[in-house]
C-alpha positions, -999 to +999 in steps of 0.1 A: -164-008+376-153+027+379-133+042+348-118+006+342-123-003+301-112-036+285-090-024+254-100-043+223-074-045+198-073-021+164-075-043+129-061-023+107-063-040+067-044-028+041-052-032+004-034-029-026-052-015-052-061-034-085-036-037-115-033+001-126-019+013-158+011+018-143+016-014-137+019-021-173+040+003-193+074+014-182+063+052-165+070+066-136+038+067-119+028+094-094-003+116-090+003+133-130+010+099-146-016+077-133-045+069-149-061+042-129-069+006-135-067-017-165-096-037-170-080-071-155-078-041-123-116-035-127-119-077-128-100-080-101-115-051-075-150-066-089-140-100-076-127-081-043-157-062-038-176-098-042-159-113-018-160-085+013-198-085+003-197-123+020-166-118+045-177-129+081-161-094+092-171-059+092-155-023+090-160+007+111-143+032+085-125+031+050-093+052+041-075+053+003-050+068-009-056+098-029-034+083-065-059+074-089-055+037-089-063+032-051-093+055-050-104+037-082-104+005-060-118+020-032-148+027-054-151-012-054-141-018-012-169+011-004-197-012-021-182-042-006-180-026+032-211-002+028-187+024+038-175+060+025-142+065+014-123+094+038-093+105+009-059+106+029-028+115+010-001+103+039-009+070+027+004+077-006+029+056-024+063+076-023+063+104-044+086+106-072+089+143-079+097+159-104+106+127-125+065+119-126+057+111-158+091+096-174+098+068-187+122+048-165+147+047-196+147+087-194+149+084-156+177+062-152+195+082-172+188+113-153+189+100-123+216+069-120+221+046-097+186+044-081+178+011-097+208+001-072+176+000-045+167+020-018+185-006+010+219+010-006+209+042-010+177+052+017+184+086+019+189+096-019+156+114-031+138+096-061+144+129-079+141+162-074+113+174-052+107+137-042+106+114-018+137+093-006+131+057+014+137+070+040+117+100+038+087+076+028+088+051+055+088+080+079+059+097+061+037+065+056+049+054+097+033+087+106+004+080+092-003+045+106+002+055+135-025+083+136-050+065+124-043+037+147-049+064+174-076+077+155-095+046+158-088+029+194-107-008+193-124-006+156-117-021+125-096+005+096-092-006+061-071+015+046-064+008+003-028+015-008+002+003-026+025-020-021+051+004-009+032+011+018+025-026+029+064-032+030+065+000+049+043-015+078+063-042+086+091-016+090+068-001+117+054-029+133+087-045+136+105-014+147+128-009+116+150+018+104+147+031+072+183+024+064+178-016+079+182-040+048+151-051+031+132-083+029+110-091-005+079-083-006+054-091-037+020-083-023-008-093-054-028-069-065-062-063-039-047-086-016-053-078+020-023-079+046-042-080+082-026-066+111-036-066+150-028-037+174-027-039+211-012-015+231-010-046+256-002-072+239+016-098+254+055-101+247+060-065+249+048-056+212+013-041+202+018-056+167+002-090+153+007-100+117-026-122+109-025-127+071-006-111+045-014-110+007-048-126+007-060-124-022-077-159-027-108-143-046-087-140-073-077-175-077-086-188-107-112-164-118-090-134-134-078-134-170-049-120-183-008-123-179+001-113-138+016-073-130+050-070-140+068-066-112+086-034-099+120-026-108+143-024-077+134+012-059+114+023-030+077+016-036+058-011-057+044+012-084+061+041-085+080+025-113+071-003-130+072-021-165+085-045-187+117-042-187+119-043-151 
């Protein structure tokens, strides 16, 4: 056989983490506001955890985000994988600067016109010191990428936000950052599976094979659904009730 070797492809899962705090009350949540998850969160990672305990697949190696929420959940997805967590910050949801830690009242009035979306404005920084779209979807397609290369032929779980799910399909799908976006609503610990192969057939590496699973949830978690996130880059970098 020589140096010939069958490429397998790279699963690559995403998770959102469980409902955090910041989820809840109308903050801008970054790495000095968040606190982690509420106790529905707690539920629902539990229930997560549960179900990759049973799961007819297995990992080779766990990533999180370094924001409080996902490596709160990862805590769960470690005892459900029987893996460590590795910590990688590049998977981060985008980062709001300077404005971490306001109320979205305060920062729509210091910063207006961001609740126009980031389709209409990808290149306009969150707020000082932060991230713009377009920034982010660079940032978080970087990343991806080198763990995908990281880990030729294995299975990556990598638990995240929202943000960085929509941000996926920008790079599987070969999106600019300035392209118009799609909704996306994935539920909190839902898994979005993807399948990479370099030779793929049709000329693209990337296979979407589920996106927001999160069917251990149904009808065993208490408590009113995540408010959803008012109109800017990420899914919980701001959210509330008044969204």
């Amino acid at each position: 056989m020589g140096g010939y070797r069958v490429t397998v492809p790279t699963d690559l899962r995403l998770i959102r983490h469980g409902e955090s705090v910041a989820n809840t009350q109308p903050i801008i949540a970054g790495m000095r506001a968040d606190v982690g998850l509420t106790d529905l969160g707690r539920q629902q990672a539990r229930l997560l955890e549960e179900r990759l305990r049973t799961d007819d697949w297995a990992a080779d190696v766990l990533y999180a985000s370094t924001l409080p929420r996902a490596i709160e959940t990862a805590a769960y997805v470690s005892r459900g994988l029987g893996l460590p967590v590795e910590p990688d910050d590049e998977v981060q949801e985008l980062r709001p600067g300077v404005a971490d830690g306001l109320s979205i009242a305060e920062w729509r009035r210091r910063y207006p016109g961001l609740e126009q979306g980031p389709s209409n404005r990808p290149h306009q920084r969150f707020s000082p010191e932060g991230e713009s779209w377009a920034e982010f979807v660079v940032r978080v397609g970087a990343a991806l990428t080198r763990i995908l290369e990281r880990h030729p032929d294995e299975s990556v779980v990598v638990v995240t936000h929202g943000g960085v799910i929509e941000a996926s399909f920008h790079l599987a799908l070969s999106l600019g950052a300035s392209t118009p976006q799609a909704g996306f609503a994935p539920a909190n610990t839902s898994i979005t599976h993807w399948r990479h192969d370099p030779t793929g057939p049709g000329g693209s590496p990337w296979s979407l094979i589920t996106f927001n699973d999160a069917h251990h949830l149904v009808g065993r978690t208490t408590g009113a659904p995540p408010q959803d996130a008012v109109p800017t880059a990420g899914d919980d970098t701001v959210s509330g009730p008044d969204s």
